[in-house]
N, C-alpha and C positions, 0 to 999 in steps of 0.2 A: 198766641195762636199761629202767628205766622212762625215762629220758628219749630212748632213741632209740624207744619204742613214741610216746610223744608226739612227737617231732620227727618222724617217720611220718605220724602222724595230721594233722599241719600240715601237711606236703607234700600230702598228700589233699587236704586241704579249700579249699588255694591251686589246686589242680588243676582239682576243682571249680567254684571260683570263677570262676575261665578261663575257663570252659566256658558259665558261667552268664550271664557279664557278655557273650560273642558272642551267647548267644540274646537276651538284654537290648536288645543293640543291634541286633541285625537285628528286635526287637518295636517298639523308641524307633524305627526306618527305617519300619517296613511300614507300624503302626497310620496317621502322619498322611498316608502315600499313599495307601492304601485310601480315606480317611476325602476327600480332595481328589479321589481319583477318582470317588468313589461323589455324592459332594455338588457336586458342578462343576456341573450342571446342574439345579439346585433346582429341582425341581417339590414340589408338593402336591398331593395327594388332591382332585378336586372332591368337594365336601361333607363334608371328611373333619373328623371332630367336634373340637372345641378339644382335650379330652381326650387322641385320640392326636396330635396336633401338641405337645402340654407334655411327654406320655412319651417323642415326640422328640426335642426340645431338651433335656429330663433326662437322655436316655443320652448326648445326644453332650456334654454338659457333665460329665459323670461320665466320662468316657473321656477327655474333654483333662484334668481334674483328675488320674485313675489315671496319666495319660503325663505331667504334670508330677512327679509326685512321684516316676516311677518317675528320673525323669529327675535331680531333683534326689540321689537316692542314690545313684546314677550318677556323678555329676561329685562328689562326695562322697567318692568312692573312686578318683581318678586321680590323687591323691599317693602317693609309695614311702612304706610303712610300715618303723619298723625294729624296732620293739619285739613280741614276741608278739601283746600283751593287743589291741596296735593292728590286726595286723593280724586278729585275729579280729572285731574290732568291725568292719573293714572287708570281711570275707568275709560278716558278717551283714548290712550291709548294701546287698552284692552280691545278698542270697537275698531280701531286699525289693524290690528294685529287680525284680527277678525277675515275684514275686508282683506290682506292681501293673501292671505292664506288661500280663502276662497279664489283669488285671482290665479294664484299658484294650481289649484287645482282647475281652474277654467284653461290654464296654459294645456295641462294634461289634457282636459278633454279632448282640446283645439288637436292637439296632436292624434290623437286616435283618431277622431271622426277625417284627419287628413291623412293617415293612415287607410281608413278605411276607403274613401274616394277615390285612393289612388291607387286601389289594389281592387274595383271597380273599374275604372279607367282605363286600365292598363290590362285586363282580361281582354 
């Protein structure tokens, strides 16, 4: 009994995982569009202080580092597992790849809404 409540629990969390590595990939797709749509046309702030031009270049360098690495746990987990312990090491880190992507795109937000403040601020 106790092994099919675990072999249960594995079907879950492969299920999950499914689940998590399509949001994954449609985060690893969107972030460096957004990120190519929104920056294609670099402009800068006239007068706009060193300060927020460094916390610019900080987020978007923290959002290509969060999409690298979400990326690398990503391609990390596109081998067939056969063993249990394997494949839960690779559904853990399907739930990372997860989290940094989201991080990656919280970088983007961070950037717009400081974008947006500063073009508030500075009217």
């Amino acid at each position: 009994m106790l092994k099919n409540h675990l072999r249960r629990d594995l079907q879950w969390l492969k299920r999950q995982a499914r689940k998590d590595r399509r949001i994954t990939a449609v985060l690893l797709a969107g972030v460096p569009a957004v990120w190519a749509r929104q920056l294609s046309p670099w402009e800068t702030a006239d007068g706009a202080p060193l300060i927020l031009l460094g916390l610019s270049f900080g987020l978007i360098a923290g959002s290509a580092m969060a999409w690298l690495i979400s990326a690398y746990f990503v391609t990390r987990t596109l081998r067939t597992r056969k063993q249990p312990a394997e494949e839960l090491r690779c559904i853990s880190r399907i739930s990372s790849a997860k989290e940094w992507a989201f991080c990656s795109l919280a970088a983007y937000v961070a950037w717009h809404l400081l974008q947006f403040v500063t073009a508030l601020v500075l009217l």
